[in-house]
C-alpha positions in Angstrom: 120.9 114.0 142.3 123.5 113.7 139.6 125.3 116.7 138.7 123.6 116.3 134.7 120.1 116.4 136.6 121.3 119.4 138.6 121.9 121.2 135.2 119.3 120.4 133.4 117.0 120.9 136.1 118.1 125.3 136.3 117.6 125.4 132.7 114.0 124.0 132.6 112.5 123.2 136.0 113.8 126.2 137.9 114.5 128.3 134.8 115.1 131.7 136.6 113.3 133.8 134.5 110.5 132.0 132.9 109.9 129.3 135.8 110.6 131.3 139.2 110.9 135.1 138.2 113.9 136.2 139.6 116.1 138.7 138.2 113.5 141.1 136.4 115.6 144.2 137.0 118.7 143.0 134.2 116.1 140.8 132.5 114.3 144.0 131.1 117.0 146.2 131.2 119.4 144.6 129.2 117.8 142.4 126.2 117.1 145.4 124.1 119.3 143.3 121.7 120.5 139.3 121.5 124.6 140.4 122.6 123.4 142.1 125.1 121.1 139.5 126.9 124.1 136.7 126.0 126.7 139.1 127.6 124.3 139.9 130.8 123.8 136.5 131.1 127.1 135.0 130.4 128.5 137.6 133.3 126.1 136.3 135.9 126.9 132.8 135.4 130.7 133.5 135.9 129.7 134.9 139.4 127.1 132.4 139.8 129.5 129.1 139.5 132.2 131.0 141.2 130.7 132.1 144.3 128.4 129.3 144.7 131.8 127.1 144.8 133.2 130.0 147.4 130.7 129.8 149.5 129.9 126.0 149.6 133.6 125.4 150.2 133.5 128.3 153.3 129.5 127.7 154.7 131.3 125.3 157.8 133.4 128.3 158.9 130.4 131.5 158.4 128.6 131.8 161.7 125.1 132.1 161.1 124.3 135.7 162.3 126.7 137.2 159.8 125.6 134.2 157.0 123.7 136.5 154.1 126.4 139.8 154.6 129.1 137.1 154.0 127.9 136.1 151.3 127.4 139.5 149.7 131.2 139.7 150.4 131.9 136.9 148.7 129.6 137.6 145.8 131.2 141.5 145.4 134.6 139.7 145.5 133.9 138.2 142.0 131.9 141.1 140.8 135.0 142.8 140.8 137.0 140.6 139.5 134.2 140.0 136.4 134.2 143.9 135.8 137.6 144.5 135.6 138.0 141.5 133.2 135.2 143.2 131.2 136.7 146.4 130.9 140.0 144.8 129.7 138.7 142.5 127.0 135.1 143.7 126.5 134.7 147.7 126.6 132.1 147.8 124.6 129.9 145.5 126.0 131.0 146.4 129.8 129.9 150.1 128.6 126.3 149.4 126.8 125.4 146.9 130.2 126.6 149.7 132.7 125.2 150.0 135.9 123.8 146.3 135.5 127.1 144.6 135.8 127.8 145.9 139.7 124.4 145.1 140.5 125.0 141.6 139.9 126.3 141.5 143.3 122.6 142.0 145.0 120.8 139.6 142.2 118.3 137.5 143.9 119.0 134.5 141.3 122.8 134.9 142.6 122.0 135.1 146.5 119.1 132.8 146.3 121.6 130.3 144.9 124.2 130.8 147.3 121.4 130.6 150.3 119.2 127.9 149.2 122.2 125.4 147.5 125.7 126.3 147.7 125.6 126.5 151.6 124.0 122.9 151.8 125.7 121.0 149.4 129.3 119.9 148.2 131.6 122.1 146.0 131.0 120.0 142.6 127.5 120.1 143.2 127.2 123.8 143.9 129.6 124.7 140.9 126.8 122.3 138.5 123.9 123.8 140.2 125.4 127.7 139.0 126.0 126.0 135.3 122.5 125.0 135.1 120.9 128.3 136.2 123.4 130.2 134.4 122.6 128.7 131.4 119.0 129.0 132.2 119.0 132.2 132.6 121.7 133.1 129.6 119.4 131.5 127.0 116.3 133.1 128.6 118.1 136.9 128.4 119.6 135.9 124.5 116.2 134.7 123.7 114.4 138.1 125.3 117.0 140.2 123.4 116.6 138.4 120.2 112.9 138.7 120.4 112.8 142.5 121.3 115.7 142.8 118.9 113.8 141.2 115.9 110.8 142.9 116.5 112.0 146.2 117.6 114.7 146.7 115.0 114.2 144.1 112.7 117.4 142.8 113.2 119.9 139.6 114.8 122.8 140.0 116.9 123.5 143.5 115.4 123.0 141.8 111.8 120.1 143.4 109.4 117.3 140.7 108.6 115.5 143.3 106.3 115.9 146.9 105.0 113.1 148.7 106.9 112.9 150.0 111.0 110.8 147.8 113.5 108.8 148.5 115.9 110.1 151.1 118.2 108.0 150.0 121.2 109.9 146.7 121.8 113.4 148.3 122.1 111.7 150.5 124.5 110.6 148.9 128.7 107.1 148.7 127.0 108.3 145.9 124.4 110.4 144.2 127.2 107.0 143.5 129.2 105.2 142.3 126.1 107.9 140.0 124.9 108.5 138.6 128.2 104.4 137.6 128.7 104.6 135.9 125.3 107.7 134.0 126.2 106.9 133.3 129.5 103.5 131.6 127.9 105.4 129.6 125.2 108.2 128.3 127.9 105.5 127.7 130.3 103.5 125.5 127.0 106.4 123.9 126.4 107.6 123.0 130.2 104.2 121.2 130.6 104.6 119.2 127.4 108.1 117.6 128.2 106.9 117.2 131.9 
């Protein structure tokens, strides 16, 4: 498979959030606005690409009892490094997504990816596969947050549409269930078209 098809394929066949369901935990935490889905999803992918090319580059030399604590190891490893980058050059951001950004090191999108690809394949290959589900899953948390943000606050990446307050319920969990249903029905629409 080329490494386009391996792209493409984790933003529209095996879309993490709106194709296989993984990562519901940050999904509806974090998209009570646009910046902070992009942000949420923009970390993940840095760890994603990273540690998938760790770990396909290491997989000969892991034995396979201690396989899945390795790669937690590994994973943490650029967790780290992501949230000290974050609190250097993004405070803000690294403050509003909290708790969510260590807990990227026991995603399932992340370990799943590391499991199911990166151990089996070449380093190029695993490094594409965690651009294509990072962007997958980046688009699907800025689309989420823009959503919940439009309709909950009536405003776009922090930027007032229209002088009046939205609906409360979508910047509350509430909203992030109801916008997600929607979404997952219009993805889902327009998955079966193109395929």
């Amino acid at each position: 498979m080329s490494r386009l098809a391996l792209i493409s394929r984790g933003v529209i066949k095996e879309n993490p959030v709106f194709v296989l369901l993984l990562g519901m935990c940050p999904t509806l935490g974090t998209t009570t606005s646009a910046i902070n889905g992009m942000g949420m999803g923009i970390a993940t992918t840095f760890v994603l690409i990273m540690s998938n090319m760790a770990i396909s580059s290491i997989s000969g030399l892991i034995p396979n009892k201690v396989r899945i604590p390795s790669y937690i190891v590994v994973i943490a490893a650029f967790v780290t490094i992501l949230q000290l980058l974050m609190q250097a050059y993004t405070p803000g951001l690294y403050e509003t997504l909290g708790l969510f950004i260590p807990l990227i090191v026991v995603n399932c999108i992340v370990l799943g990816r590391a499991e199911a690809f990166a151990s089996k394949s070449g380093v190029m290959d695993s490094a594409a596969d965690g651009v294509g589900i990072g962007i997958g899953f980046t688009l699907s948390l800025t689309v989420l947050g823009a959503v919940r943000e439009l309709l909950g606050s009536a405003s776009i990446f922090g930027v007032k549409l229209i002088n009046s307050d939205g609906m409360l319920v979508f910047i509350l969990a509430p909203g992030a269930f109801i916008a997600l249903g929607y979404l997952l029905v219009i993805f889902n629409k327009f998955k079966s078209r193109i395929s």
